[in-house]
C-alpha positions as a Markdown table, in Angstrom:
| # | Residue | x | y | z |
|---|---|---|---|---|
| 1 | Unk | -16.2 | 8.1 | 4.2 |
| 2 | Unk | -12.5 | 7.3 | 4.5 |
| 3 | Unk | -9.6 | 8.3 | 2.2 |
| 4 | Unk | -6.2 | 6.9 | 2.4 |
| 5 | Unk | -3.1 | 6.7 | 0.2 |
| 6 | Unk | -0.1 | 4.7 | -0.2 |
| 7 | Unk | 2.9 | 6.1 | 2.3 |
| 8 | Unk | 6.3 | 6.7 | 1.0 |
| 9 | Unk | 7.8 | 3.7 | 3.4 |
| 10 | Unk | 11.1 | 4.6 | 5.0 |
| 11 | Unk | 13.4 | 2.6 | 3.2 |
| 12 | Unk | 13.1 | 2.6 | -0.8 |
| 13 | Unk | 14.1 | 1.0 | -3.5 |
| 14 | Unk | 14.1 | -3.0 | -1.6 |
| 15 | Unk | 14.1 | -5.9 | -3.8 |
| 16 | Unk | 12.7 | -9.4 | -2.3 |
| 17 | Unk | 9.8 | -11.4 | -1.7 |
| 18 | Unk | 7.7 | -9.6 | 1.3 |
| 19 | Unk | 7.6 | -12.5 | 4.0 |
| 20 | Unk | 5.1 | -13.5 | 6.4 |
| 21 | Unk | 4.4 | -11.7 | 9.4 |
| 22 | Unk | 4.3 | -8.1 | 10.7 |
| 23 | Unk | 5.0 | -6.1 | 14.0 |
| 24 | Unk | 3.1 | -2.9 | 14.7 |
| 25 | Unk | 4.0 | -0.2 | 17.2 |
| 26 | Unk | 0.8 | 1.8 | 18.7 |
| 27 | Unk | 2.5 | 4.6 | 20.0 |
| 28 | Unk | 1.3 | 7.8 | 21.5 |
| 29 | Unk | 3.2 | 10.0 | 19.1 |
| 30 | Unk | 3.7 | 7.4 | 16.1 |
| 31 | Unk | 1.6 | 4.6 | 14.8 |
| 32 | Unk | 4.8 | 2.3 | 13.1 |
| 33 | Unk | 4.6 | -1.1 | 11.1 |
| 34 | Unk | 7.6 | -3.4 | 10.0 |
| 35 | Unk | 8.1 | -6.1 | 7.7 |
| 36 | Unk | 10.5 | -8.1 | 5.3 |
| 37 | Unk | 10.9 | -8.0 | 2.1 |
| 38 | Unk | 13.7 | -10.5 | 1.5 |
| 39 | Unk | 16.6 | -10.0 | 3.8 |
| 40 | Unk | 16.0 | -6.3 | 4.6 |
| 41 | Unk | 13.1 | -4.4 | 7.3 |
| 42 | Unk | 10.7 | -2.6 | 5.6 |
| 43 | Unk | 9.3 | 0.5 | 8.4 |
| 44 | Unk | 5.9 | 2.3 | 7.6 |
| 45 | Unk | 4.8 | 5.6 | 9.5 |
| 46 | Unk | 2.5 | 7.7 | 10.8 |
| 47 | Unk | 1.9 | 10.5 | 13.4 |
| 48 | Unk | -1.5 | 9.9 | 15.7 |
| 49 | Unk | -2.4 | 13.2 | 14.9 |
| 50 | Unk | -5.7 | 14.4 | 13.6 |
| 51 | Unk | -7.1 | 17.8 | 12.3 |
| 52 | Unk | -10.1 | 19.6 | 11.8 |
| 53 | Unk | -10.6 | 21.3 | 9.1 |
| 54 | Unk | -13.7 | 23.3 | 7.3 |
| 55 | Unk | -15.9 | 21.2 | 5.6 |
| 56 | Unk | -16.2 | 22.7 | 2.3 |
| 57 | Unk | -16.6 | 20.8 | -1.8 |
| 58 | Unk | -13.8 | 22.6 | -2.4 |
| 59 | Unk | -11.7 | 21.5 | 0.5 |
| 60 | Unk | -12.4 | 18.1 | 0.2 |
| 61 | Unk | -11.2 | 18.4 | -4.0 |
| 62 | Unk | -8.6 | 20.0 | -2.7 |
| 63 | Unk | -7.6 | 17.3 | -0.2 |
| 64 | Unk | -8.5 | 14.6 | -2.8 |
| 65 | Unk | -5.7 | 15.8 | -5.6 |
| 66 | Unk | -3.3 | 16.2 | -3.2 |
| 67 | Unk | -4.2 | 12.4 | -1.9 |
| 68 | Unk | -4.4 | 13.9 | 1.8 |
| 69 | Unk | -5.7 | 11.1 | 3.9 |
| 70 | Unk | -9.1 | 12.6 | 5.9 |
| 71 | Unk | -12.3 | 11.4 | 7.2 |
| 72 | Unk | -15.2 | 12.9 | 7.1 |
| 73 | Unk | -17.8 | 12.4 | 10.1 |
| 74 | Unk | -21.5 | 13.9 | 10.5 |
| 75 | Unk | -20.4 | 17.1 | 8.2 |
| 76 | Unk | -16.8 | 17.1 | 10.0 |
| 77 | Unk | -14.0 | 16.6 | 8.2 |
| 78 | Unk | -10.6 | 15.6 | 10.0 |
| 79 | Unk | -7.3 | 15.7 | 8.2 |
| 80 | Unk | -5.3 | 12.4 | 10.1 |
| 81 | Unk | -1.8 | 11.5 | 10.1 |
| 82 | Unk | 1.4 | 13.7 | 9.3 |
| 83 | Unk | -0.4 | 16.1 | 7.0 |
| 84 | Unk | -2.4 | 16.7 | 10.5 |
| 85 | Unk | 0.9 | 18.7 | 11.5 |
| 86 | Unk | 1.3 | 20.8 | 8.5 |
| 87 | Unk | -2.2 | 21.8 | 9.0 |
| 88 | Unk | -2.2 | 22.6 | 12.5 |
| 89 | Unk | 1.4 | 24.5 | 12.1 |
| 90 | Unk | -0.3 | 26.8 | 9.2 |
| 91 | Unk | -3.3 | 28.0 | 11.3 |
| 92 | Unk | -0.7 | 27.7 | 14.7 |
| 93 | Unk | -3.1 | 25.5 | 16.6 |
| 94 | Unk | -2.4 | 21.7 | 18.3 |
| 95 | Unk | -3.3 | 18.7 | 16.8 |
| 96 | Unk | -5.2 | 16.0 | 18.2 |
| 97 | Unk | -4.1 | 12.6 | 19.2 |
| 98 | Unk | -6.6 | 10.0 | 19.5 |
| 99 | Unk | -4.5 | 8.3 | 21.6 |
| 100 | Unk | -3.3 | 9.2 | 25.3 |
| 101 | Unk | -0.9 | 7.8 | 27.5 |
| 102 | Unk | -0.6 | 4.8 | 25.4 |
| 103 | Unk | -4.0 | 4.2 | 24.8 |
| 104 | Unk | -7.2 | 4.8 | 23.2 |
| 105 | Unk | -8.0 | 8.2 | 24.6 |
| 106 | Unk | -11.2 | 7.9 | 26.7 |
| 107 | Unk | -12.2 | 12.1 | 26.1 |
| 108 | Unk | -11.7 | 12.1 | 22.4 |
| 109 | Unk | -14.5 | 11.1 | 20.5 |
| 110 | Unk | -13.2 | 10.8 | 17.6 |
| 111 | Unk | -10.3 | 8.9 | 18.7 |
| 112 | Unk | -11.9 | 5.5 | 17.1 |
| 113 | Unk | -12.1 | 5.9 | 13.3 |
| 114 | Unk | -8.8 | 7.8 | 13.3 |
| 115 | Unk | -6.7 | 4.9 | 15.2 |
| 116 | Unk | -8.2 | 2.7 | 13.0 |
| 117 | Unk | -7.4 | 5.1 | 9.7 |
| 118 | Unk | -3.9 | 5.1 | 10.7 |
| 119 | Unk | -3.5 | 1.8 | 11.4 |
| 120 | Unk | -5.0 | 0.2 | 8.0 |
| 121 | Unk | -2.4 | 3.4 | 6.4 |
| 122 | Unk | 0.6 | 1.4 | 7.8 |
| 123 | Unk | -0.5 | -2.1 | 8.1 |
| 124 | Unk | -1.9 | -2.2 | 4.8 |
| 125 | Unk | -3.3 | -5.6 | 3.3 |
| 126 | Unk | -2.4 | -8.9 | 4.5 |
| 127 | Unk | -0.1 | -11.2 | 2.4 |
| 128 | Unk | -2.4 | -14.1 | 3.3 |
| 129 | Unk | -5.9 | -14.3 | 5.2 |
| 130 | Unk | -5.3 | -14.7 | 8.6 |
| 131 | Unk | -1.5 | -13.5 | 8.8 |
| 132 | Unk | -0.3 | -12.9 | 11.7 |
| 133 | Unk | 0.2 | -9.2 | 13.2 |
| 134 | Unk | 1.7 | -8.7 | 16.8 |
| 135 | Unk | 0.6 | -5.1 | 18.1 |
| 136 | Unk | 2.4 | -3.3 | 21.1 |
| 137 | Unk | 0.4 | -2.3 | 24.6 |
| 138 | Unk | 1.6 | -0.8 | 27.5 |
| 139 | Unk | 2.2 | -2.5 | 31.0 |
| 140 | Unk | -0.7 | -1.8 | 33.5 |
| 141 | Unk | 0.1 | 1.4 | 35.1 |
| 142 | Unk | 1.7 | 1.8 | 38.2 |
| 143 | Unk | 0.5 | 4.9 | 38.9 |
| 144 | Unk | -2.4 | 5.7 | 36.9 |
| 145 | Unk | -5.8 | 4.2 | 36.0 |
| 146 | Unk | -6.8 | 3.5 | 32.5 |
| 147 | Unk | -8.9 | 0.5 | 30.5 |
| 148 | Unk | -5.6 | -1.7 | 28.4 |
| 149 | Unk | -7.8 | -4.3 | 28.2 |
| 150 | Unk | -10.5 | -1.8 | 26.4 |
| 151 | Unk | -7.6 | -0.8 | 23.8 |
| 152 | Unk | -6.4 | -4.1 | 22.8 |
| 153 | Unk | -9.5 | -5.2 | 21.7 |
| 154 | Unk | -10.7 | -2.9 | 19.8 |
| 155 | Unk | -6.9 | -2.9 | 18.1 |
| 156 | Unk | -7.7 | -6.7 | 17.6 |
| 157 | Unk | -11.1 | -5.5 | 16.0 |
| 158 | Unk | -9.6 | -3.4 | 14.1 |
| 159 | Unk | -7.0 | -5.7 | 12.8 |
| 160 | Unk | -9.3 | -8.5 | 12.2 |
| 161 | Unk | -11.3 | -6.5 | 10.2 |
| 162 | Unk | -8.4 | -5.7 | 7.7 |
| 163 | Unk | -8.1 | -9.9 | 7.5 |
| 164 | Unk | -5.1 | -10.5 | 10.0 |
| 165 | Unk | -4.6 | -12.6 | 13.4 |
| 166 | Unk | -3.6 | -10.1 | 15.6 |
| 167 | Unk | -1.5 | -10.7 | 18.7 |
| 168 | Unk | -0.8 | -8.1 | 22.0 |
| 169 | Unk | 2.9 | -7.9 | 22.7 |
| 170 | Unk | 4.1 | -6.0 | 25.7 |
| 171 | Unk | 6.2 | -2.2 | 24.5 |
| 172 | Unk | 9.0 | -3.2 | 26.9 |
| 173 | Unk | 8.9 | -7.4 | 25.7 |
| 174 | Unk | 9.3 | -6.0 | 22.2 |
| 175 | Unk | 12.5 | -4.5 | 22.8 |
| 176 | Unk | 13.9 | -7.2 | 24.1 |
| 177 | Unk | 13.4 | -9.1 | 21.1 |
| 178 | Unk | 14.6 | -6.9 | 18.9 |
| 179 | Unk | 17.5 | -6.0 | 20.8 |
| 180 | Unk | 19.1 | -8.7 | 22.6 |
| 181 | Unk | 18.9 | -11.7 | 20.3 |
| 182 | Unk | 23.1 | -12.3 | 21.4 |
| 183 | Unk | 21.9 | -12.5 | 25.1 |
| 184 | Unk | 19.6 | -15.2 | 24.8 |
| 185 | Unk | 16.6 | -12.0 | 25.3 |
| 186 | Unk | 17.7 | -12.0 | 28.6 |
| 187 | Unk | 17.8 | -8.3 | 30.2 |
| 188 | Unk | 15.1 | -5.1 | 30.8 |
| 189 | Unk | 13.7 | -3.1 | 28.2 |
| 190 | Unk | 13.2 | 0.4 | 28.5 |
| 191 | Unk | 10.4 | 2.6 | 26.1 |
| 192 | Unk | 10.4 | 6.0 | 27.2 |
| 193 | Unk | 7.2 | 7.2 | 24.9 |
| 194 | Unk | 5.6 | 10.4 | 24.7 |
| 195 | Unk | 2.9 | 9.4 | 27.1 |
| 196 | Unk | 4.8 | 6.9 | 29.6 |
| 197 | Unk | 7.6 | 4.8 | 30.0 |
| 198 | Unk | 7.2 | 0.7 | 29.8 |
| 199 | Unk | 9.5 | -1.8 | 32.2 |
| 200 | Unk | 10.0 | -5.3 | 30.6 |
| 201 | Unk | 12.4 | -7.7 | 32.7 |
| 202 | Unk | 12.5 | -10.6 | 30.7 |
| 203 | Unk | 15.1 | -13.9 | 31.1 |
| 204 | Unk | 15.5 | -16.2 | 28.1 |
| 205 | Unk | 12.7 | -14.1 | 26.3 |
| 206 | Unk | 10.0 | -14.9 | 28.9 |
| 207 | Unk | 8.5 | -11.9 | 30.6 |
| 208 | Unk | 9.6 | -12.0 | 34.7 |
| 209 | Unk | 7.5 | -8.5 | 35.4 |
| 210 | Unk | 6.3 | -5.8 | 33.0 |
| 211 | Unk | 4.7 | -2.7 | 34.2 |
| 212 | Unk | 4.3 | 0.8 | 32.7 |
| 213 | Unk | 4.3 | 4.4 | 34.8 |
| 214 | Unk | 2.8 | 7.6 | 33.3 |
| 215 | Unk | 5.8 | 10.1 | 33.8 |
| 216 | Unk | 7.3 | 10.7 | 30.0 |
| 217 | Unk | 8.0 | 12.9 | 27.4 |
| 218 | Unk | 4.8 | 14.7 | 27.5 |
| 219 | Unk | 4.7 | 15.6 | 31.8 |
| 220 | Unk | 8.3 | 16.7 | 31.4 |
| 221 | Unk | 7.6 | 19.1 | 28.7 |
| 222 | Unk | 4.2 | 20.0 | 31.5 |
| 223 | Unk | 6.1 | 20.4 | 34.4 |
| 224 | Unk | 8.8 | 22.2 | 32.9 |
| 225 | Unk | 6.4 | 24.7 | 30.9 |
| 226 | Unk | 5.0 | 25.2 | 34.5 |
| 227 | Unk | 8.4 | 25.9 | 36.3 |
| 228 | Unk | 9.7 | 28.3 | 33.5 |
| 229 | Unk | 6.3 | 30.2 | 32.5 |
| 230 | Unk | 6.6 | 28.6 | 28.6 |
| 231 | Unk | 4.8 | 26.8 | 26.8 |
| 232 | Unk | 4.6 | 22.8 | 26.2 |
| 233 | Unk | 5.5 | 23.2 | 23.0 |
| 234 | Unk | 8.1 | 25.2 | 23.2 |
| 235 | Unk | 9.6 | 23.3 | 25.5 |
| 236 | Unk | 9.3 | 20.3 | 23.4 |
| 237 | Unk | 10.7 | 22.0 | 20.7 |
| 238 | Unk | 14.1 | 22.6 | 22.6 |
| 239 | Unk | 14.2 | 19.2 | 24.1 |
| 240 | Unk | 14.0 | 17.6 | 21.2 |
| 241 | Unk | 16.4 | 19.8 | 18.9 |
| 242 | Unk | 19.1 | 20.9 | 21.0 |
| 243 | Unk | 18.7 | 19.6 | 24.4 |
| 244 | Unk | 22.4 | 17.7 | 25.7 |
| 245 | Unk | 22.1 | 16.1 | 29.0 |
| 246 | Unk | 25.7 | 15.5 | 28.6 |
| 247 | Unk | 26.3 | 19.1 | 28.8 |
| 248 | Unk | 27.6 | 21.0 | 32.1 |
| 249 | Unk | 28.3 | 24.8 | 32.9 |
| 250 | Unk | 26.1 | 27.4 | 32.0 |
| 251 | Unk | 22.6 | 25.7 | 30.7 |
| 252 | Unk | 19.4 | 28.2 | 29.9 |
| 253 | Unk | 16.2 | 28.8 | 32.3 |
| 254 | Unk | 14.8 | 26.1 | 30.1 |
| 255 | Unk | 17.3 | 23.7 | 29.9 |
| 256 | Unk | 17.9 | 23.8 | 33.2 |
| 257 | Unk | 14.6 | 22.5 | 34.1 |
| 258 | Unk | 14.8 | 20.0 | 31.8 |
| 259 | Unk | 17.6 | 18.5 | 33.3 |
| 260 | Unk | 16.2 | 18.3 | 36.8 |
| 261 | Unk | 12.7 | 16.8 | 35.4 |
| 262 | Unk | 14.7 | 14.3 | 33.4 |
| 263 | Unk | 17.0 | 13.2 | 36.2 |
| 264 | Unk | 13.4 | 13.0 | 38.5 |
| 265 | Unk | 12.1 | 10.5 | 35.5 |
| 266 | Unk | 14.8 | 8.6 | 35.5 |
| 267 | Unk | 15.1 | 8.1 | 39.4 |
| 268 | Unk | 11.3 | 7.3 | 39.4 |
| 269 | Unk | 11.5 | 4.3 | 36.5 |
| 270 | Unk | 14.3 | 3.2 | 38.1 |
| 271 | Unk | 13.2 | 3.4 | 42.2 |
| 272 | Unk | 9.8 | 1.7 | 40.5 |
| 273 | Unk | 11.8 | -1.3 | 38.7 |
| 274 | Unk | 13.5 | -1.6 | 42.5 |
| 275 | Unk | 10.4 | -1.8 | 44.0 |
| 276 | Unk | 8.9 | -4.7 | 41.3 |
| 277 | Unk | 11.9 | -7.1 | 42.2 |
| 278 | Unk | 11.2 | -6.8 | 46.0 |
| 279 | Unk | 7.9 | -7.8 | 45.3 |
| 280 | Unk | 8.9 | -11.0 | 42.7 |
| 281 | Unk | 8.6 | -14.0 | 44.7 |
| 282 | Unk | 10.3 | -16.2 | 42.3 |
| 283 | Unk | 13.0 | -14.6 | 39.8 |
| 284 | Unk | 15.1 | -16.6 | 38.1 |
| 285 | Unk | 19.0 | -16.9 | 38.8 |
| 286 | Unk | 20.5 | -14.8 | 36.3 |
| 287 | Unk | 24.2 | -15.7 | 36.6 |
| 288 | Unk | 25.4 | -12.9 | 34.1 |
| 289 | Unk | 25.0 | -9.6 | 34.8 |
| 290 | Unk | 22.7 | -8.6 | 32.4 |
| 291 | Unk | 22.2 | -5.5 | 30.1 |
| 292 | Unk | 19.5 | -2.6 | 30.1 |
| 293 | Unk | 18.2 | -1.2 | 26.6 |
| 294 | Unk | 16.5 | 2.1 | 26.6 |
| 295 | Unk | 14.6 | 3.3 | 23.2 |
| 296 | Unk | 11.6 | 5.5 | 22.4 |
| 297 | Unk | 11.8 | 9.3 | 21.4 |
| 298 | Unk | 12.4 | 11.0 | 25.1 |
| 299 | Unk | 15.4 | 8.9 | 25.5 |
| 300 | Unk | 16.9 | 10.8 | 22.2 |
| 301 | Unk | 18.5 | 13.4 | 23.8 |
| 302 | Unk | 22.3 | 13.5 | 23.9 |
| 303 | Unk | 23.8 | 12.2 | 26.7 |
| 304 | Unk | 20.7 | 10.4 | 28.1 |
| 305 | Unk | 22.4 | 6.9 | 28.3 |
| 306 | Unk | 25.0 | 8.6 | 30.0 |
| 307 | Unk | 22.7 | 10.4 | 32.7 |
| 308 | Unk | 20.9 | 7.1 | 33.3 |
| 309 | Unk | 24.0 | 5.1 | 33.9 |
| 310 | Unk | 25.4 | 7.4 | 36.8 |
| 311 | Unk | 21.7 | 7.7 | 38.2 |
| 312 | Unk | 21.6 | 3.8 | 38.2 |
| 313 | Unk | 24.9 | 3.6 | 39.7 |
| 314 | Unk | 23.7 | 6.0 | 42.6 |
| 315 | Unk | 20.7 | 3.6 | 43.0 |
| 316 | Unk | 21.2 | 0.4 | 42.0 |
| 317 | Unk | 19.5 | -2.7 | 41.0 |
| 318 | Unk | 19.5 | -5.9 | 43.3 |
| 319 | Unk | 21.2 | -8.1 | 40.4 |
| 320 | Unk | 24.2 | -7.2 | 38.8 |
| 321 | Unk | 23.8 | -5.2 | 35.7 |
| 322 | Unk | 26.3 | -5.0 | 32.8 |
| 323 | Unk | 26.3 | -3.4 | 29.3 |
| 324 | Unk | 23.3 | 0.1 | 29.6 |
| 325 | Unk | 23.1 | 1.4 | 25.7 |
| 326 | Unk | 20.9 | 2.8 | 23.7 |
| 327 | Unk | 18.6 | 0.3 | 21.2 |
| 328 | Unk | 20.0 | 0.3 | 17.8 |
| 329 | Unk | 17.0 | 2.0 | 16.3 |
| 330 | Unk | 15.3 | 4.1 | 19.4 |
| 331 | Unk | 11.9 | 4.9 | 17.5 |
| 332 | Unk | 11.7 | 1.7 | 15.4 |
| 333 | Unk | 12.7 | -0.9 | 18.1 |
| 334 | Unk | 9.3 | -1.9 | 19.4 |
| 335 | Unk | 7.9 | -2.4 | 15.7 |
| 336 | Unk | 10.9 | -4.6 | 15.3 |
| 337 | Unk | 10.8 | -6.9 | 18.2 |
| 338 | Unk | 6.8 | -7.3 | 17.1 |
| 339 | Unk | 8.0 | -8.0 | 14.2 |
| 340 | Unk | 10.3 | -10.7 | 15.3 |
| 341 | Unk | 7.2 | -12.7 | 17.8 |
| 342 | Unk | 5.1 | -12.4 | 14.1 |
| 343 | Unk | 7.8 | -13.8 | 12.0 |
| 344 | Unk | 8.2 | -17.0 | 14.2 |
| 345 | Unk | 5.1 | -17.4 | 15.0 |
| 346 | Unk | 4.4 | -17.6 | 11.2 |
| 347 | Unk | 7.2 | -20.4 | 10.6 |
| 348 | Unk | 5.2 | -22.5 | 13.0 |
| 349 | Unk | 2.7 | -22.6 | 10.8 |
């Protein structure tokens, strides 16, 4: 038995015809869906988050008036998406995630009908039978080993299920697209995630090498918890609220180890993306030098473009590299680009 509602999308009040096509963002924090509706982009969210709560008529009537989205499986009944935080923070327990590192989480379960929960929340109905959807996957891992092949179908089943064509789009490709339009989609995209980071080179739009590694948010908030005797969360908390890599002089026990696990992440992406064009046989010339785009929530501290330019310029690439920013929407990039391979893909039609 499944129970969803309509989400408040994240920008109101948009007037238009909704147009074909749709990009979704799988992340491991955020499941995220864009689409137009005339000239504007129309964002839809949701945290991968579920929650158990006790299974009681009461409960569930409770859950029902207050249209909280839940599923309820052999006498269990899960509370799923960003009401799954407001439940866990009231009895000060975690939430689950029925995705890790990127993809469907192998030790949860339940991970199965909650992805696909939060997915039908954001994607909602097609506009047409068959439309088509591109979905975001991670590179193969670098250093890790995990089943993306496993993921993206079941995403496609998922997707087809709801009527769509769905479409895998690499995390990294996908900011590309959405960000460097003026360059011809020429440069690397960056998506530092919760679970891992993901490396797209790509030259006039076409992938050259796309990987992912599994250092990210979630092993610098491990190792620093470690280092400091704290707590993941806490740690979290402070990196995402008041940490400024920008800062020098006097930084706290905790912020100091943040810092040094955040200038090891950065030297590992980069030393990794080094050691991918050594091993290219055939890259293209790129006469330009060409620019680096960095996006996902742990690139949202202050000063983290700033930390990754002088890193970069201690290690350097083997091509020339020009403008390094930040994307123009960090958290809603990836959705975006999808969004873009969907819309032209549609116009072919």
């Amino acid at each position: 038995m499944i129970k969803t509602k309509d989400d408040k999308r994240e920008i109101e009040g948009l007037k238009g015809q909704i147009q074909k096509g749709k990009g979704v963002d799988i992340g491991t924090m955020f499941v995220k869906c864009a689409y137009k509706e005339g000239d504007e982009i129309v964002f839809k969210s949701q945290r991968n988050a579920f929650f158990e709560v006790e299974h009681t008529d009461f409960t569930k009537k409770i859950l029902d008036n207050s249209k909280v989205k839940y599923i309820i499986k052999e006498d269990n009944l899960y509370v799923v998406g960003d009401e799954a935080l407001q439940f866990a923070n009231m009895f000060n327990k975690d939430t689950r995630r029925p995705l890790s590192k990127g993809v469907i989480s192998p030790t949860e379960k339940e991970a199965l009908p909650m992805i696909e929960l939060l997915i039908k929340s954001v994607v909602g109905e097609p506009a047409h039978k068959g439309e088509i959807v591109y979905f975001s996957v991670p590179g193969e891992p670098l250093d890790a080993e995990f089943n993306v092949l496993y993921h993206i179908k079941m995403v496609e089943g998922f997707l087809k299920t709801l009527g769509y064509t769905p479409k895998p789009i690499n995390e990294g490709h996908a900011i590309i697209l959405s960000e460097l339009a003026e360059e011809d989609f020429t440069g690397i995209g960056l998506s530092f995630g919760g679970g891992m980071v993901n490396v797209c080179l790509s030259f006039m739009s076409v992938p050259i090498f796309k990987f992912s590694v599994a250092k990210s948010g979630d092993w610098i908030d491990q190792q620093v918890a470690m280092a400091v005797d704290e707590t993941a969360s806490r740690v979290s908390a402070i990196k995402e609220s008041s940490m400024d890599l920008s800062k020098e002089g006097e930084l706290s026990k905790i912020e100091s180890a943040l810092s040094i696990y955040y200038n090891h992440l950065i030297e590992y992406v980069i030393e990794n993306i080094k050691q991918e064009f050594a091993k290219a046989r055939r890259l293209p010339r790129i006469a330009n030098p060409i620019s680096i785009i960095l996006s996902g929530g742990t690139s949202l501290p202050k000063g983290f473009s700033g930390r990754f330019k002088q890193i970069l310029d201690r290690l350097k690439l083997p091509i020339p590299v020009g403008s390094v920013r930040m994307a123009s929407q960090p958290l809603r990039s990836v959705a975006k680009g999808a969004l873009v391979a969907a819309s032209a893909d549609e116009s072919k039609k």
